[in-house]
N, C-alpha and C positions, 0 to 999 in steps of 0.2 A: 504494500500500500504506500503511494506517493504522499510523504507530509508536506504541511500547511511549508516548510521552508520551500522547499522545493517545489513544491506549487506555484509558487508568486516567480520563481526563477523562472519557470517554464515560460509563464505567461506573459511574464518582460519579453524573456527571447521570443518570441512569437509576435508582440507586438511589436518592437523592433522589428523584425525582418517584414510585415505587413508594411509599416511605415516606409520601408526604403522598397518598398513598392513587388513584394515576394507575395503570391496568393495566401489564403490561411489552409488549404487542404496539405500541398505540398511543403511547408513552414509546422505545420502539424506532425507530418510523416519524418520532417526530420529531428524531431522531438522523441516521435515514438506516441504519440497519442494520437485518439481519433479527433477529426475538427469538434463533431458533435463537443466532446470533453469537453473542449477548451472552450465552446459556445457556454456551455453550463458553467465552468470556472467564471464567466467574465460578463454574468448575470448583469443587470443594473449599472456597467462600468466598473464594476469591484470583486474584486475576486474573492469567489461564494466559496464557504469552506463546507467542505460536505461531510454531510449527518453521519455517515456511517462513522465516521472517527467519535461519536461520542459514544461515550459509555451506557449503556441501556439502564434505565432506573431499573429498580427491584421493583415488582409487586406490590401492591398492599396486601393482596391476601398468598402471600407468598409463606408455605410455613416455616415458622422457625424452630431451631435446632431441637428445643424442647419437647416440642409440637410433633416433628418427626420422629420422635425415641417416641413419645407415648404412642403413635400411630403403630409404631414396630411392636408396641409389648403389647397392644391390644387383639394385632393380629396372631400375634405368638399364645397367646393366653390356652388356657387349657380349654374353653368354649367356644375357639375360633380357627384352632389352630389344622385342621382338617378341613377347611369352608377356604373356599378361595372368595376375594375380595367381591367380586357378584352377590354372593348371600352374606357377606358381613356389613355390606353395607345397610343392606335390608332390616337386618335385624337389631343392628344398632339405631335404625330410624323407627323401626316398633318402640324400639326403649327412648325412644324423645332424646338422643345423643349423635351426634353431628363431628365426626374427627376431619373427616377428608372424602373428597370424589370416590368414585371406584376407579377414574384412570390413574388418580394419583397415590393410591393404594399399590396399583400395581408399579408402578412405576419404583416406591419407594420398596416394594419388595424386590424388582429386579436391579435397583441398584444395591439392596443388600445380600444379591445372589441366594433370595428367600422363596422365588417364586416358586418351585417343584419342589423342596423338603422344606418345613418346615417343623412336623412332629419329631416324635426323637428315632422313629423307627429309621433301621439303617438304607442306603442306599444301596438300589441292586446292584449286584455285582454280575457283570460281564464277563460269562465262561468262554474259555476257547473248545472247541471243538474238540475230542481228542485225537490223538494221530497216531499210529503205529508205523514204525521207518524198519523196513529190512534191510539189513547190510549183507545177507548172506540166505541162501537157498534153507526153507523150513524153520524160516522164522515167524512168517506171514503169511497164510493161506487164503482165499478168499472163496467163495461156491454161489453158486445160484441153480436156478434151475427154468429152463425154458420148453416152450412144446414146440413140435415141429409136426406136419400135416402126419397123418396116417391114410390109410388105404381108402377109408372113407370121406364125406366128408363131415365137419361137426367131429371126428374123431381125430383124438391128436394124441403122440407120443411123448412122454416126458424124459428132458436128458439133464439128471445131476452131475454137475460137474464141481470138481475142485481144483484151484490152479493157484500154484507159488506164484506170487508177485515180484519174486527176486529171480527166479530162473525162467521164468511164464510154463514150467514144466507142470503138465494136466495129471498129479499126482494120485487121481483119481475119476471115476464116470461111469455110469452105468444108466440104462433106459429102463425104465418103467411104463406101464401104461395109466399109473395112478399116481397121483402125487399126496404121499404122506411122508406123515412122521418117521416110519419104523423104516420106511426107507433113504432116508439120511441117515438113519443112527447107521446101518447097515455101510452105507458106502463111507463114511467117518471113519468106522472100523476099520474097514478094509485099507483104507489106506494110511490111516496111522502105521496099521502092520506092514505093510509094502516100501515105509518109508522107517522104519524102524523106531520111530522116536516116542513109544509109550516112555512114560514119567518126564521127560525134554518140554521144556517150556515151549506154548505155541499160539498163534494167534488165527482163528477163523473166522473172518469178517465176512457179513451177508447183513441185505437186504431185512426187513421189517416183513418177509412172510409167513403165511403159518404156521409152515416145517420147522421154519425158524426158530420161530419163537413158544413149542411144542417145551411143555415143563418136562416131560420126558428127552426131550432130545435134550435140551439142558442141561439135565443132571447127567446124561452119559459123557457129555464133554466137562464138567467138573471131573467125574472119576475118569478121566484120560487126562484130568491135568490144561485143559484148552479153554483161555476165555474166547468169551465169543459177544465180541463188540458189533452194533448193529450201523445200520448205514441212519443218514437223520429223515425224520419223519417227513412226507411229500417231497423227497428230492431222489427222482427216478435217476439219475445217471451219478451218483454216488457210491455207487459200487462197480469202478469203470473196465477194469480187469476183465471180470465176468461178461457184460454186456458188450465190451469189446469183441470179445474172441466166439460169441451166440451171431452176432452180429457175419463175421468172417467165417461161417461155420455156414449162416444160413445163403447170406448172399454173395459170398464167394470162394465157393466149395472146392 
């Protein structure tokens, strides 16, 4: 912002250069201001000091310091402190009491970074997803299971499969024409045996289906020693392994 000193500098040099006969657009340009400006500076023949350089009064009904700490403890209180400022202010004008607007309720709460907690219950805490990393073949299994046409139609084959994420080796699979429980536990078996690692730490990640989540099949991967962490709820391509290799299985054989 240009001060009142250098204001009246300008406007010398500018009437100077007008006087020895220079236009005021181009006399303007070489100042750096527009004419308009200098038209407004040079109001009445006297150069007009502009408003915005003054300080803006305060309010009368601006609240003071005190005024704002009561506004804070009223909202804090134990009868207000779950109510956002919408129904506090309602209900303090039931009670014939008058603190503050509702915008300047909120207002006074988001500059004391009040507006979302306020009670004393804690704030959520944000979990991470958990992640299983393999560094090495049968440390991370993953399985699914998909159908694929049969002879009929309306009639489809089921093909469980289980594949390392670290070797992409298909540690296991067999077809069924029904899809249950007793046969995941079955193909589990088989290939924990095939892969030797009964009591070896292991991880079998699948899908939220409900082979899956069968309390029998369950407990037989506790006594084999496997947890078995799920993919997260409505998020179809979470379990990418499996759906990968169904996918390259069906449409390009």
């Amino acid at each position: 912002m240009i001060n009142a000193h250098d204001r009246v500098l300008a406007v010398e040099l500018i009437k100077k250069a007008i006087d020895s006969g220079a236009r005021s657009d181009p006399a303007c340009n070489e100042i750096g201001i527009p004419a308009r400006t200098y038209e407004r500076w040079t109001e009445d023949g006297q150069v007009a000091v502009d408003q915005k350089q003054f300080v803006k009064k305060t309010p009368k009904n601006k609240l003071s310091e005190e005024e704002r700490k009561e506004v804070l403890e009223v909202v804090n209180s134990q009868e207000f402190t779950d109510l956002p400022p919408s129904q506090i202010v309602p209900k303090l004008a039931d009670a014939g009491i008058y603190l503050a607007s509702e915008s300047t309720m909120y207002r006074l709460l988001r500059e004391a970074k009040m507006l979302a907690y306020r009670q004393d219950s804690k704030a959520p805490i944000v979990r991470e997803s958990p992640t299983h990393i393999a560094i090495g073949p049968n440390q991370v299994w993953t399985w699914d299971i998909t159908w694929f046409n049969g002879p009929l139609k309306s009639y489809y084959y089921k093909l469980y499969l289980i594949v390392d994420i670290f070797s992409r080796l298909i540690t296991g699979y067999k077809v069924w024409e029904t899809e249950e429980t007793q046969h995941a536990k079955t193909l589990v078996k088989k290939a924990v045996l095939s892969q030797k690692l009964r009591g070896e730490p292991l991880v079998l990640r699948s899908d939220n289906g409900n082979p899956m989540k069968a309390a029998t099949f369950l407990a037989t991967l506790e006594k084999l020693g496997i947890q078995s962490p799920f993919s997260r709820p409505r998020v179809s391509n979470d379990n990418p392994y499996s759906e990968a290799l169904f996918k390259t299985l069906k449409y390009k054989p």
